[in-house]
N, C-alpha and C positions, 0 to 999 in steps of 0.2 A: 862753694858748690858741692853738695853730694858728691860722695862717688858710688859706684855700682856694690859697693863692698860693704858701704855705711847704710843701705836703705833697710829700715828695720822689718824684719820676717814674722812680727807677731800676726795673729789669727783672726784680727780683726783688720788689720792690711788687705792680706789675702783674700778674706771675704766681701772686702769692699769692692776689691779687683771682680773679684766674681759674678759681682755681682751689676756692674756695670759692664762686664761681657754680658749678662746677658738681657738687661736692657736692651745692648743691641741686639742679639738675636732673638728676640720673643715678635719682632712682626712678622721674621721669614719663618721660625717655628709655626705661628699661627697660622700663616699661611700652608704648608707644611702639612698641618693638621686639617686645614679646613676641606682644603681637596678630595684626601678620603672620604671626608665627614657628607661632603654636596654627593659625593658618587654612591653613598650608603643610603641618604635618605632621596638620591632623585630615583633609587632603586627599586623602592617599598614598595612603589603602586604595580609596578612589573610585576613582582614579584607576589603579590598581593592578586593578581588578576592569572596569572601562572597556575596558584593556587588551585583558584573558583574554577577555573580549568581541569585543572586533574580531579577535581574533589566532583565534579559532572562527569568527568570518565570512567572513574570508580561507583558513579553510583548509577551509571547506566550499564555498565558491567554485572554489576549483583542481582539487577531486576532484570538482564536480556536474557530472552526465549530467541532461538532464529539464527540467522546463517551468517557465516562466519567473513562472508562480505559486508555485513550490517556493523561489523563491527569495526571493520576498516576503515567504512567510509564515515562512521562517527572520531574517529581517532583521527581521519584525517580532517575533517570537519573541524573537532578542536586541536587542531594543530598538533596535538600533542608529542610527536619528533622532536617538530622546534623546539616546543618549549622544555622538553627535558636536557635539549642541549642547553641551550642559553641558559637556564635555571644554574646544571651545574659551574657555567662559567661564570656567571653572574655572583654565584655563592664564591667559587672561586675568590674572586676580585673584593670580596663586603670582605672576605677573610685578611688577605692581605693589607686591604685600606686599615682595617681594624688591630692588625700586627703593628704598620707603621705606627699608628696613632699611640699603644702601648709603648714600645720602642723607644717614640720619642717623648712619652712623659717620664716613664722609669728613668729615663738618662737625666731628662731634667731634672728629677728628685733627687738621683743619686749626685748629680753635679753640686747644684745649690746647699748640700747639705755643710754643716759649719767642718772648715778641715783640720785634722787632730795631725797630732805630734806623734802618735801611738802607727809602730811600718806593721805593715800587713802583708802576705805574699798576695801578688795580683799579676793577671797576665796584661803585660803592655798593650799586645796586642788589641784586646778586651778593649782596654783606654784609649787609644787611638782609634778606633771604630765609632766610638761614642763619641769623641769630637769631631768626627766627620759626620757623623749625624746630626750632631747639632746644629752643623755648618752645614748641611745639607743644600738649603735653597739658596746660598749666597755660589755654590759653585755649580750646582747640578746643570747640565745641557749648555755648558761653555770648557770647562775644568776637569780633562781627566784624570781621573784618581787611580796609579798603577802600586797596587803593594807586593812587595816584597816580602813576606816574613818570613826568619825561621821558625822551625818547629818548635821549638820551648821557649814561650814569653815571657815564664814565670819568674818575679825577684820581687824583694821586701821593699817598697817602698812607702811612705803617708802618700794614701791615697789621694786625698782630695788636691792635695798641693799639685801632685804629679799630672792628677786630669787638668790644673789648669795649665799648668806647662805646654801640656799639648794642643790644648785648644788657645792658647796664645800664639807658639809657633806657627799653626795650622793656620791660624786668622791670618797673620801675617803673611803666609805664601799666598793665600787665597787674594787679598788686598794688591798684593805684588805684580797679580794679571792681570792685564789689560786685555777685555776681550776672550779669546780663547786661549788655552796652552794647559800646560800638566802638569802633575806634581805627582814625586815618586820616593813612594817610602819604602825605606830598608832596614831590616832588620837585623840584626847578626851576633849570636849565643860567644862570649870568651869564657875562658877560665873563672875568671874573677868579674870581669863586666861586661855589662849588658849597651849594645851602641845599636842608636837609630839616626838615619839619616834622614832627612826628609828634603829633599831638591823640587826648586820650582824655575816653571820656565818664565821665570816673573823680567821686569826691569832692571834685577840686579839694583847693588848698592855701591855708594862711590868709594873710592879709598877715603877720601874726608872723613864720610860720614860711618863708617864700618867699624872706626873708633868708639866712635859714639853709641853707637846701636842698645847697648846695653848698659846706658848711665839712666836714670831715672829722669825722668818727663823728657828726656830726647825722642821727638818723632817729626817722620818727615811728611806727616798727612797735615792735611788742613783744619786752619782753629776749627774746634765741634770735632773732629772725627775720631779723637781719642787723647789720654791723657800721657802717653808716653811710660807706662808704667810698666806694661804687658812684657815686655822680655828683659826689663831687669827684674821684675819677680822673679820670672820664669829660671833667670840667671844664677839669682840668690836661694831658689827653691835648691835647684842642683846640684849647685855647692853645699848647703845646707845637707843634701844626701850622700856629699862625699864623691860627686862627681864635677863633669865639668860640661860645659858648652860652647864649641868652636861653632865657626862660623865662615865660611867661602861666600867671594862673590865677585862679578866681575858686572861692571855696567855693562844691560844691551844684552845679556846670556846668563843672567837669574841666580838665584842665592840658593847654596846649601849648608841646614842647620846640621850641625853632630850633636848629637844628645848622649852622654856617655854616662849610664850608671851601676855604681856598683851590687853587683848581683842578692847580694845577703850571706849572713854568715852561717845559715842550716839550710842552703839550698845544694 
């Protein structure tokens, strides 16, 4: 049998891994997307009729002769209060659906892309944002998300390896709860290395099986629900950066990952 040490790290491993994460996440992404998408275009007619609104208040404006009650009572006639409120909350709202919707495609771009050997300086932080985004609709309105970070995220790592790291880790705590509970991530700047913690108030994992966690195709989900790969990459990726990743848990009171990497050598 494998061990967690033998599973080989080429780029076509990795990509494969990547790419069946996101197999599964592309229904709750679409989902994700389609929300904003229903809110923007159930908007138009509103917004379209908001319009024809002001665009009859400006032009009864430039032709009125007469008192300045006449003009009240046409402004209140077309409502027009309302509708400059609502207008700006409704533009409001097409704005942020339209943020989310960029948000979540940029990250999908930037995830899926093929990941190189070649370290970059990147804020962790950055990384772990974007796999919580990704993840978004698998935790949102059960799962809350408390972060911790410090102030400086920055160290040299391959990017794309490192994003799956965390959106592996991250699936995994997320999968971990049943229901409601939370997950809490930490960050913390050393001399030499950069350590995040990330704690879930999940099921915990047995002493049995805690051994295992990180051998290749060990998983304790059901046939279909995954191939077992996810945190021995993630395992092999870290070591691969010259770090390492422990592990706590205790059945019944939830698991926390260490993710320990070293910072770079011109930071």
């Amino acid at each position: 049998m494998k061990k967690k040490d033998d599973l080989p790290l080429g780029d076509d491993v990795i990509l494969k891994e990547k790419m069946a994460a996101l197999g599964t996440l592309l229904a709750g992404i679409a989902h994700e997307i389609k929300n904003p998408l229903n809110f923007i275009y159930g908007n138009v007619d509103f917004l379209e009729k908001y319009f024809n609104s002001i665009e009859e208040y400006i032009r009864f404006l430039e032709n009125f002769v007469g008192d300045r009650k006449d003009v009240l009572k046409k402004r209140k006639e077309l409502n027009i209060d309302y509708i400059l409120g609502d207008f700006k909350e409704i533009l409001h709202e097409v704005n942020e659906g339209a943020e989310r919707i960029k948000n979540l495609v940029d990250d999908l771009k930037i995830f899926s892309r093929k990941p190189s050997e070649k370290k970059v300086r990147v804020d962790v932080h950055r990384v772990i944002d974007m796999a919580l985004n990704l993840l978004r609709n698998r935790y949102k309105r059960r799962i809350e998300i408390e972060r911790n970070y410090c102030k400086n995220g920055e160290i040299e790592v391959m990017l794309g390896k490192i994003e799956q790291v965390f959106l592996n880790i991250l699936s995994n705590s997320i999968d971990a709860i049943e229901g409601k509970g939370k997950i809490v991530i930490k960050t913390k700047r050393g001399k030499k290395n950069f350590f995040v913690e990330i704690s879930d108030s999940g099921s915990g994992i047995s002493k049995e099986n805690i051994k295992k966690i990180f051998d290749p195709f060990f998983s304790t989900k059901g046939v279909g629900e995954g191939l077992g790969l996810g945190l021995s990459i993630s395992y092999n990726i870290v070591k691969n950066h010259g770090g390492k990743i422990e592990v706590i848990s205790k059945e019944g009171e939830g698991t926390t990952f260490k993710i320990i990497l070293p910072i770079g050598d011109d930071m």
